[in-house]
C-alpha positions as CSV (number, residue, x, y, z in Angstrom):
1,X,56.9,65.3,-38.2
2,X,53.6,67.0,-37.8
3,X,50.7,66.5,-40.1
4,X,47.1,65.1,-39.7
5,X,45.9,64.5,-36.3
6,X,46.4,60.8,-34.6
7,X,46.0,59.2,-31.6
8,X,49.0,58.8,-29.4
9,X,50.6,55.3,-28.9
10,X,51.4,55.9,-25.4
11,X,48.8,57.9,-23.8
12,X,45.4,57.5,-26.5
13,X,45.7,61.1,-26.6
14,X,45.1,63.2,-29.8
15,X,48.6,63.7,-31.5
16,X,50.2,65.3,-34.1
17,X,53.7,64.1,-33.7
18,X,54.3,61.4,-36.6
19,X,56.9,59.0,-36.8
20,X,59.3,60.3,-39.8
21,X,60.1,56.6,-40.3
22,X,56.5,54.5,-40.6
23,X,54.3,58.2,-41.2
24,X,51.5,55.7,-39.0
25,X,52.4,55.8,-35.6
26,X,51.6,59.2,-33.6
27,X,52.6,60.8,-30.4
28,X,51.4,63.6,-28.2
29,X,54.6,64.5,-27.2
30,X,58.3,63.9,-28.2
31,X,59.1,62.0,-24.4
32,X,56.2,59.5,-25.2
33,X,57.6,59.0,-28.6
34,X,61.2,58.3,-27.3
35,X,59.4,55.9,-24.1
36,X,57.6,54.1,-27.2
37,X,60.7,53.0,-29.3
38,X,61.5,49.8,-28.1
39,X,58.3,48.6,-29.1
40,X,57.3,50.9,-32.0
41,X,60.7,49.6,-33.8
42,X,59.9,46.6,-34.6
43,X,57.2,47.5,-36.6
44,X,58.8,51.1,-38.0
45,X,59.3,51.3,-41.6
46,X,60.9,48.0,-43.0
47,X,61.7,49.5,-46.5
48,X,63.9,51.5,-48.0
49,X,64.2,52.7,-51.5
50,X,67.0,52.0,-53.9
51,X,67.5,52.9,-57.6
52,X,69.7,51.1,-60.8
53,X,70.3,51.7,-64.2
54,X,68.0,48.1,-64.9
55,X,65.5,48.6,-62.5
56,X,64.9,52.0,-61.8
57,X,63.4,52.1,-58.3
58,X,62.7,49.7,-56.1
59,X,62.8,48.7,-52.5
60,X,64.4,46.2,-50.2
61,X,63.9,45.2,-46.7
62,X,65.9,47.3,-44.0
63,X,65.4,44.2,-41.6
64,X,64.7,40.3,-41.7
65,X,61.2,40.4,-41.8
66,X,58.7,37.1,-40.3
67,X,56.2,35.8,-42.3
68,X,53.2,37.8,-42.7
69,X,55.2,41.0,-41.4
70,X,53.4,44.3,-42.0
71,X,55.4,45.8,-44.8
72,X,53.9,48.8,-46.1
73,X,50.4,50.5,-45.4
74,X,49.3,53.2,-47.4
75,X,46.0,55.3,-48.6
76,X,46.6,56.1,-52.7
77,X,47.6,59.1,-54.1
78,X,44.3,58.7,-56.0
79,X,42.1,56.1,-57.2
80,X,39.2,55.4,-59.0
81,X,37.5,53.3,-61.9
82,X,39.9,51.5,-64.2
83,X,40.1,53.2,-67.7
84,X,39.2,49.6,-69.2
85,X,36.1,49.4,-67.2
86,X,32.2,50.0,-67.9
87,X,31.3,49.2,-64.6
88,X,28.8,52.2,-63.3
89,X,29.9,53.0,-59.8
90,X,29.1,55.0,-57.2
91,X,31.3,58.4,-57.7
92,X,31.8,59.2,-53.9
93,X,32.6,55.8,-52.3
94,X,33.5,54.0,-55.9
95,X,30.8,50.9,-54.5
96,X,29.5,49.3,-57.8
97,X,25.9,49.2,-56.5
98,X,24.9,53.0,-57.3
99,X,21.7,53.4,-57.5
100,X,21.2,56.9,-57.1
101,X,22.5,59.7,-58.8
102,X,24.3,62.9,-57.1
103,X,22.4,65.9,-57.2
104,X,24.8,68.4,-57.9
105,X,26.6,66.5,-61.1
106,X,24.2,63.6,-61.9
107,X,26.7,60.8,-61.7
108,X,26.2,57.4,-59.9
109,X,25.9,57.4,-56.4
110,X,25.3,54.9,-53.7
111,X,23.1,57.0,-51.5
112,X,22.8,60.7,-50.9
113,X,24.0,60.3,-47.6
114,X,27.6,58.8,-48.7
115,X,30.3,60.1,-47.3
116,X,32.6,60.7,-50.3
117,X,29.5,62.1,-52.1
118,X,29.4,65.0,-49.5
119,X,33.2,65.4,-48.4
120,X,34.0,68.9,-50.5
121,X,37.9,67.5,-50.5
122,X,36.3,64.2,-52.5
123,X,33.4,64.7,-55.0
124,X,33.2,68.4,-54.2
125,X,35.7,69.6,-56.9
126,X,34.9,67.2,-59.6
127,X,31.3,67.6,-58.9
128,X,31.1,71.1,-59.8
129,X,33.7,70.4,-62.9
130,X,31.5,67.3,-63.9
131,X,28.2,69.8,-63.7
132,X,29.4,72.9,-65.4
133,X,30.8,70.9,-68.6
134,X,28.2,69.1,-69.4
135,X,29.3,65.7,-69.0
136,X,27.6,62.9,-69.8
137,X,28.7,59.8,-66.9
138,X,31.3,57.4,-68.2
139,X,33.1,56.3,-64.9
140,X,36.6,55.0,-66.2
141,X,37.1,59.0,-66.8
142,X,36.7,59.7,-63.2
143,X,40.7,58.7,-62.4
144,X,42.2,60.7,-65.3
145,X,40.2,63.8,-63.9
146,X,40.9,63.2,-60.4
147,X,44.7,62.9,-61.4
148,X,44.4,66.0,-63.2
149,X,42.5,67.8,-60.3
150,X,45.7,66.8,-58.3
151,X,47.9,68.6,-60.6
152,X,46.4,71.9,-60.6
153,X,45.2,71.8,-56.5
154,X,48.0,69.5,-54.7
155,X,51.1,70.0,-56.5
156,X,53.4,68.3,-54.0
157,X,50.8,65.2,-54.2
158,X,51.0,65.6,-57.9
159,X,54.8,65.5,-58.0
160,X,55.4,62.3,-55.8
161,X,52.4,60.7,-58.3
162,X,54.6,61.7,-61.3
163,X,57.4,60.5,-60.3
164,X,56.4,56.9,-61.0
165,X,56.8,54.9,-64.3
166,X,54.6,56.2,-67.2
167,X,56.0,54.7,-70.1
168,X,55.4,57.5,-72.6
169,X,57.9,57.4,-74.7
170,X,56.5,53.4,-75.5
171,X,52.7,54.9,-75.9
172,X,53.1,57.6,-78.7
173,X,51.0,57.9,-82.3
174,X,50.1,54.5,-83.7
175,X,49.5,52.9,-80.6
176,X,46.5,51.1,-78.5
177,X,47.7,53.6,-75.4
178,X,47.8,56.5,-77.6
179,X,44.2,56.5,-79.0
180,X,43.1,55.6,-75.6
181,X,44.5,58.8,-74.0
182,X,43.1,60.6,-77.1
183,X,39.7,59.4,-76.0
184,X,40.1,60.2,-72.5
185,X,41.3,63.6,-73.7
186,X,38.1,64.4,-75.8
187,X,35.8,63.4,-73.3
188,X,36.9,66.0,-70.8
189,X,38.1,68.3,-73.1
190,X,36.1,71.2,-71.8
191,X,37.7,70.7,-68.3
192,X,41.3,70.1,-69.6
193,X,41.1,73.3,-72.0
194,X,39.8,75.3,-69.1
195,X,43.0,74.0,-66.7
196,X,45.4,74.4,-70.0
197,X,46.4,70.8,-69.4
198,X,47.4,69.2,-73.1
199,X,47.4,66.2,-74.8
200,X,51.0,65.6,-73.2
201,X,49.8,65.6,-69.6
202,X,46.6,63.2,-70.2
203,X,49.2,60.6,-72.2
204,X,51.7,60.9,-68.9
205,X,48.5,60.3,-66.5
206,X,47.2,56.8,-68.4
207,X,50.5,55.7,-68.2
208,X,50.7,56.3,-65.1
209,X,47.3,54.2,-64.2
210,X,48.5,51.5,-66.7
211,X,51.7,51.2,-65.7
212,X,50.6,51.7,-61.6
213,X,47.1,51.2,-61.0
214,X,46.3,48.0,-58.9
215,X,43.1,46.7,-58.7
216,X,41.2,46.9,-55.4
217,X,38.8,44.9,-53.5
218,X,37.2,46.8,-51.7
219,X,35.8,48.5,-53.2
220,X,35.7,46.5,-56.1
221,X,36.1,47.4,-60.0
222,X,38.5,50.5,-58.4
223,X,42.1,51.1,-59.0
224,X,44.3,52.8,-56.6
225,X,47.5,54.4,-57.1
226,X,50.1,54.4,-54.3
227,X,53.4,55.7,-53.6
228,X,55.5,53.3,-52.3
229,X,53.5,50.2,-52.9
230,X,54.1,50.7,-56.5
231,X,57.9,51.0,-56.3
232,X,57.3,46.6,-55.5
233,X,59.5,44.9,-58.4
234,X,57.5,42.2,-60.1
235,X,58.8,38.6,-59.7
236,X,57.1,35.6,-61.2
237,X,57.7,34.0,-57.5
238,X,57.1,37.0,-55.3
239,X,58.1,37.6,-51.8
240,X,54.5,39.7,-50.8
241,X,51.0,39.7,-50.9
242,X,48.9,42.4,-50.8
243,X,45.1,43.2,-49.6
244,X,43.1,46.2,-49.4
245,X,40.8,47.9,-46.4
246,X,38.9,51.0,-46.4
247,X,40.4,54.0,-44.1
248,X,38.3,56.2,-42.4
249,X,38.2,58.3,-45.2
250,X,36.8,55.2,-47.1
251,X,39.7,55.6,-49.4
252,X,41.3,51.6,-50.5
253,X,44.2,51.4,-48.1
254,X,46.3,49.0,-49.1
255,X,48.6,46.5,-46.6
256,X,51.2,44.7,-48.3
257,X,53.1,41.7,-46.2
258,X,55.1,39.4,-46.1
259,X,54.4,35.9,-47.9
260,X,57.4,34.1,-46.2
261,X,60.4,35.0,-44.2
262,X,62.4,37.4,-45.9
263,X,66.0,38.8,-45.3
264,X,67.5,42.1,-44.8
265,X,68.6,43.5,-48.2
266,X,66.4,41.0,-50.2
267,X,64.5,43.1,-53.2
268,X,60.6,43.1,-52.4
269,X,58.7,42.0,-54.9
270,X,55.0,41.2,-56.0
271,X,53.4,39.6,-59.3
272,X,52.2,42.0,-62.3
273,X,50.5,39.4,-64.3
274,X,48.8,36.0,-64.3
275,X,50.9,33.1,-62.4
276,X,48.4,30.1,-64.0
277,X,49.9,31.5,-67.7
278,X,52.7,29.9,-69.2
279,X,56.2,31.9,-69.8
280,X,55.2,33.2,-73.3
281,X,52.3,34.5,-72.5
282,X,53.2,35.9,-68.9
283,X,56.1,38.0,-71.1
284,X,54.7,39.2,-73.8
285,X,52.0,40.7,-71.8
286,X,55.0,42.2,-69.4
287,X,56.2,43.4,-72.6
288,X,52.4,45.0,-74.0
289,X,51.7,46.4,-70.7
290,X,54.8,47.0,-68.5
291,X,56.7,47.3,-71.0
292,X,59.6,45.4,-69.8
293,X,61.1,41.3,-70.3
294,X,61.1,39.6,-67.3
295,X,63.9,37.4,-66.6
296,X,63.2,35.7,-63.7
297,X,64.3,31.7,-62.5
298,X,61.0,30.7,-63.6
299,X,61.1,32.1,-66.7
300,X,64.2,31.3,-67.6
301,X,63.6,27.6,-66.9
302,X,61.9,25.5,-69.9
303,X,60.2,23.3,-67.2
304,X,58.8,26.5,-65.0
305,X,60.6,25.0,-62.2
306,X,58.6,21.5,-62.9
307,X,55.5,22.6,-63.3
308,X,55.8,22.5,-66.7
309,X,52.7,24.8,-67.7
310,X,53.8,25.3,-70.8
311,X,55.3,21.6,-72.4
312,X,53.6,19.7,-74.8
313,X,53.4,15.8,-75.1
314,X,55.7,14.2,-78.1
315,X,54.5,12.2,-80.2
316,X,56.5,9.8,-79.6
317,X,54.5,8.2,-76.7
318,X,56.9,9.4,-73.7
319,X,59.0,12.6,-74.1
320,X,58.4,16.0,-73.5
321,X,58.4,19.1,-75.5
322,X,60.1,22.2,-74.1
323,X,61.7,25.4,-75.0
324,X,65.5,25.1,-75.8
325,X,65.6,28.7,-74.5
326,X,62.4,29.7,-73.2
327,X,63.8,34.0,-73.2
328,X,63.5,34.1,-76.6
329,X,60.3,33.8,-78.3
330,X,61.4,32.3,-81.4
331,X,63.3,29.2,-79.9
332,X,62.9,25.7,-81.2
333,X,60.8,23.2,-79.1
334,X,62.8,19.8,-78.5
335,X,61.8,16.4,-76.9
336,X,63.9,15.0,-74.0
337,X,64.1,11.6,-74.9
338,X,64.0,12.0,-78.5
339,X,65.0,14.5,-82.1
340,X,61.9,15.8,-81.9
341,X,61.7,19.2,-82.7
342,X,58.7,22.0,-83.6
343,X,59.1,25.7,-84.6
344,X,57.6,28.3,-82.2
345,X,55.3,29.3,-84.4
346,X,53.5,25.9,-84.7
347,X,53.6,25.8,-80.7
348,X,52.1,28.7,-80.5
349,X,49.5,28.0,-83.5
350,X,48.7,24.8,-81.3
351,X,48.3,26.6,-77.8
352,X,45.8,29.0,-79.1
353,X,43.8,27.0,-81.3
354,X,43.2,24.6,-78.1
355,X,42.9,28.3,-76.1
356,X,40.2,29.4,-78.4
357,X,38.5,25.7,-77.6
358,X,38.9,25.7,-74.0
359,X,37.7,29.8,-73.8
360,X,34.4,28.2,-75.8
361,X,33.7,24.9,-73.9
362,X,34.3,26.7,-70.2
363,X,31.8,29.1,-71.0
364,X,29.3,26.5,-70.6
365,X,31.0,24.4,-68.4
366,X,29.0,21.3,-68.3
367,X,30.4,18.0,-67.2
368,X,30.4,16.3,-70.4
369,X,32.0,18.7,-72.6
370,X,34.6,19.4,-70.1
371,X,35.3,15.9,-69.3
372,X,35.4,15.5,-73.5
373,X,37.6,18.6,-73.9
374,X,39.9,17.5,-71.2
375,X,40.7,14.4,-72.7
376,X,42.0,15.8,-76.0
377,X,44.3,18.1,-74.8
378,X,46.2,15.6,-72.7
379,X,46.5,13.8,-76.0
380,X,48.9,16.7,-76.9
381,X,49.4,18.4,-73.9
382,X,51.2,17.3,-70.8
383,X,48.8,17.3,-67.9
384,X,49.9,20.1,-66.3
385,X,50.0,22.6,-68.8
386,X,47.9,25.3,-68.1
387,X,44.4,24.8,-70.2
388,X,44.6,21.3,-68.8
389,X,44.6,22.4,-65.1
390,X,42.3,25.5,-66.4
391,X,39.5,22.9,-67.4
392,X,40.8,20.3,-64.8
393,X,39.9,22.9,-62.1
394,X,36.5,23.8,-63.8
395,X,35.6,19.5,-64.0
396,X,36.7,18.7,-60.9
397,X,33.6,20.6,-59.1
398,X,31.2,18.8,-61.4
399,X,32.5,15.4,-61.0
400,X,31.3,12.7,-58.4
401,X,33.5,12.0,-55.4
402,X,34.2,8.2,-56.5
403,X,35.2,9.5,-59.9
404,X,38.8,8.7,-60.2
405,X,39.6,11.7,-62.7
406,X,38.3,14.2,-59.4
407,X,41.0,12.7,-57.5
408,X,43.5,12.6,-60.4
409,X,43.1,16.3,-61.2
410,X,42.6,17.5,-57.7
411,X,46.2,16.6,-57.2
412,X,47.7,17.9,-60.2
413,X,46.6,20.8,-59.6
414,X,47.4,21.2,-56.2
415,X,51.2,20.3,-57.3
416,X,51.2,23.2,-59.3
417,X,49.9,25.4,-57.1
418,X,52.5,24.3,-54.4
419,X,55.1,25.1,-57.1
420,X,53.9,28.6,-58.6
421,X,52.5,30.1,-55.2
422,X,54.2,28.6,-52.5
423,X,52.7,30.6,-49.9
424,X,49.1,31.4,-51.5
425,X,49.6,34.6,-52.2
426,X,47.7,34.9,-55.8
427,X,45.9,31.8,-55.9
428,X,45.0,31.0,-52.1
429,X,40.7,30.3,-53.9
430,X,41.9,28.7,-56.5
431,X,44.2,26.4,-54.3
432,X,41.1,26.4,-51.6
433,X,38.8,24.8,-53.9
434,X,41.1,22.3,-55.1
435,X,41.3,21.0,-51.4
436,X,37.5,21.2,-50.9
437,X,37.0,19.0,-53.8
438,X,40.1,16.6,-52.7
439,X,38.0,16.7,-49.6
440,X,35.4,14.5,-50.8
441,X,37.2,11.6,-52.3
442,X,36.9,8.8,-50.2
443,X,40.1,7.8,-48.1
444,X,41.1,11.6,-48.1
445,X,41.7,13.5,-44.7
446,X,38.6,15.8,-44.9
447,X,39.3,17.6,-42.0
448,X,43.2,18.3,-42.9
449,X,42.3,19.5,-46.4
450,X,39.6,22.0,-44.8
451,X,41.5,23.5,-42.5
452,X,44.6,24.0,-45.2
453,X,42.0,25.8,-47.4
454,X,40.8,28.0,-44.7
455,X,44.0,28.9,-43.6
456,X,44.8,30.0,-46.9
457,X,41.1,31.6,-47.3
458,X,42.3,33.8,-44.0
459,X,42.9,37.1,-46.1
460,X,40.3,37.0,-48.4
461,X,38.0,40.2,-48.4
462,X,35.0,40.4,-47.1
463,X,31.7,39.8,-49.1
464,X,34.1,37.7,-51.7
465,X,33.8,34.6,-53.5
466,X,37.2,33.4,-51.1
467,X,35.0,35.3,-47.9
468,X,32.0,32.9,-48.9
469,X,33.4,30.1,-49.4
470,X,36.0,30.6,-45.9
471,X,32.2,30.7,-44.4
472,X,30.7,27.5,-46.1
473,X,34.5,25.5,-44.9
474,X,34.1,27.0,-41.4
475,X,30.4,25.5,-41.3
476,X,31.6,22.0,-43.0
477,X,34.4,22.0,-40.7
C-alpha cells in the first residue's frame, strides 16, 4: 500500500511500501517486507472489525494479546477544543498557554514560530476562513469548523469520520444538543452559508464530537477523533487503556493497549464514563450522553461486584440496603438481613442531598470539616459508597500518619480500587496516592507501597499531576 513516506523496517531506508494490515510499518521494497514478516507479525494489526444489530460496530482481537500489547495507534481524523470548553488555546498546536495571537486570523497562539500555526494543511485554511468572516475567537468552534473543512476539502477523510455514531435522531428540537449545534451554527454562520453546509450537517458533526471525541493529554483541554479507536465498546470493567503522544505532525496520537491478557475473539472495550460513580448515575449519564443502557456484570450486580458504591446502611444497626434490580431505575431498595425497604426516589433524594454536601465541604477541603462530613455519611452510608471514599480520599492526605482513620480509609479505598480497576487503567493517581499515604502509617511496607504506585504511575503523561507525583515517589523511593 503506498501512501506517505516512512522509514523502512529492514534497511532504515525511506519507504513508501505500507503494511495493508497495521498502515505503521514501512518498506522500501516488497522483498524486505516479505524478509520482515516473521517479526513484523507479531505486532501487525491485532483488531478486526465486526458489526450487530445491538452493537453496531465494534472490534475484537484477531489474536491472544499479552498484557500491555500495542493494540491500536492512530493520529485523529481531526481534533481540537471540546465544544463544552472556554479554555483559550493555542489554534496551531491546541497548547493551553497561548499567549500570542496569529497574525493572519488573530486567534490564540503559542508562539509565531509554532508549527501548526504555519503548516498551510493546519491553520492555513481556517486561518484565512477565520479572517475573512470576521470572527471573533471562541475556541470550542475550532473542531466543528475543522470538521466542516474536512467535508468540503478531504471527502474520503470526511466519509470514514461520518461513518461513526452521531446520534441525531436522539438530538433534534427541544433538546440540550440541539440548541448547542444551533449556537455552533450561528457563530460560523458566514463560513457555513459560504460552503452551503446547513443546519443538518452542523447537528451530525456535534454528534459526532459528543458521541466520539476523547479527551487528550497532551495537549490538554483537546479532543481528538479517531477512526478505529472509537469503534472500542464501552465496559464498566474494560479490557484497555489508552494514552496519548504527539506525532511529528504534533497531532494527539493515540496508543491504546492492553490492560490484561486478552483472548482471541474477546470484544475490546474501554470505559465511557466515570468508574468511582455508582450504577445509577454511571447509566443515566450513558443514557444523556451515549445514548445507550449499559448492561454490563457490574451493573447488573446490586453489590457492584462487592464494592458496593452505591448501598446504603439500614437502620437497623447491621444490614445493607441494595437495589432488588439495579437495571431499572425505579426498583425498590431492600435490607439483607431485614424487611427493610425504601423507594428509589427517596434513595436517590438521599444520595444527592449528601452529593450537594460533599460537592460544598470538598471545595474547601480542610481537615476538620472533612473529618466532620465523613462521619455523617457513614451514619447512613456504607463505607464504601462512593462520597464516602470521595471525601475519604480527600481526608486521608490531611490526616497525621498515627491517625487511625488514615489507615482505616487508605484501605478501603484501595479495596475498591482493586475491585473497579483491576489493572489501573482509569484510576492508576487516584490508586497511587492511596498508597503513598498508606505509606506513612507506621508498620506499613513503605517501600512495597511506593514502588506499586509507581508502577501504576508508569503511563502517566508527561508534565501531569500522575508525572509529578511518579517524580516526587522515584525521589522518596
Amino acid at each position: 500500500m503506498g501512501g506517505e513516506e516512512g522509514i523502512c523496517e529492514v534497511c532504515s531506508s525511506p519507504a513508501k511500501l505500507r503494511c495493508t494490515g497495521c498502515k505503521t510499518s514501512f518498506y522500501c521494497t516488497p522483498e524486505h517486507q516479505k524478509q520482515d514478516w516473521s517479526h513484523h507479525k507479531s505486532t501487525c494489526r491485532p483488531w478486526s472489525i465486526q458489526e450487530s444489530a445491538p452493537l453496531g460496530r465494534y472490534l475484537i482481537s484477531t489474536r491472544d494479546l499479552d498484557k500491555d500489547d500495542v493494540i491500536i495507534t492512530e493520529a485523529p481524523i481531526a481534533f481540537g477544543p471540546a465544544l463544552h470548553s472556554d479554555q483559550r488555546v493555542c489554534v496551531g498546536c491546541g497548547d493551553p498557554k497561548a499567549v500570542v495571537r496569529c497574525p493572519g486570523c488573530s486567534w490564540p497562539a503559542c508562539r509565531l514560530s509554532c508549527e501548526g500555526l504555519l503548516d498551510e494543511n493546519r491553520h492555513g485554511v481556517e486561518c484565512k476562513l477565520l479572517a475573512k468572516a470576521r470572527i471573533i475567537p471562541r475556541c470550542d468552534i475550532l473542531l466543528p469548523l475543522r470538521m466542516v473543512i474536512l467535508k468540503k476539502k478531504h471527502p474520503k477523510r470526511w466519509e470514514a469520520l461520518s461513518a461513526l455514531q452521531s446520534h441525531e435522531e436522539s438530538r433534534g428540537p427541544g433538546t440540550e444538543a440541539h440548541d448547542e449545534a444551533e449556537d455552533v451554527y450561528q457563530q460560523l454562520e458566514p463560513i457555513l452559508q459560504a460552503f452551503s453546509i446547513g443546519q443538518d450537517v452542523m447537528s451530525k458533526i456535534c454528534g459526532l464530537i459528543d458521541i466520539n471525541g476523547l479527551e487528550t493529554n497532551p495537549p490538554e483541554g483537546s479532543v481528538g477523533i479517531y477512526q478505529t479507536a472509537c469503534l472500542l465498546e464501552h465496559q464498566c470493567l474494560a479490557n484497555t487503556r489508552h494514552g496519548f503522544v504527539l506525532d511529528s505532525k504534533g497531532r494527539p496520537k493515540i496508543v491504546v493497549t492492553a490492560l490484561r491478557p486478552i483472548k482471541k475473539g474477546e470484544h475490546l472495550s474501554t470505559t465511557y464514563t466515570h468508574v468511582l460513580w455508582a450504577t445509577r448515575a454511571r447509566r443515566e449519564h450513558l443514557q444523556a450522553t451515549k445514548y445507550f443502557s449499559c448492561r454490563c456484570e457490574r451493573c447488573k450486580d446490586p453489590t457492584e461486584l462487592g464494592s458496593h458504591l452505591g448501598a446504603l446502611k439500614c437502620p437497623c444497626g447491621v444490614g445493607v440496603i441494595l437495589p432488588k434490580d439495579p437495571l431499572d431505575s425505579e426498583t425498590e431498595w431492600s435490607c439483607d438481613l431485614c424487611p427493610g425497604l425504601l423507594t428509589a426516589q427517596e434513595v436517590v433524594e438521599l444520595t444527592e442531598r449528601l452529593g450537594e454536601d460533599v460537592e460544598n465541604v470538598m471545595a474547601s477541603a480542610k481537615k476538620e470539616t472533612l473529618g466532620d462530613l465523613y462521619s455523617r455519611l457513614l451514619v447512613l452510608l456504607h463505607p464504601g459508597h462512593q462520597h464516602c471514599i470521595a471525601v475519604g480520599h480527600s481526608l486521608i492526605q490531611l490526616l497525621l500518619p498515627n491517625d487511625p482513620r488514615k489507615l482505616e480509609i487508605c484501605r478501603r479505598i484501595l479495596e475498591t480500587t482493586s475491585v473497579l480497576d483491576p489493572y489501573g487503567g482509569r484510576l492508576a493517581l487516584y490508586t497511587a496516592v492511596a498508597l503513598r499515604e498508606l505509606s506513612f502509617c507506621p508498620g506499613e511496607a513503605r517501600a512495597s507501597h511506593l514502588t506499586r504506585a509507581l508502577d501504576l504511575l508508569r503511563f502517566e503523561p508527561a508534565g501531569s499531576p500522575g508525572d509529578n507525583l511518579k517524580k516526587l515517589i522515584k525521589f522518596e523511593l
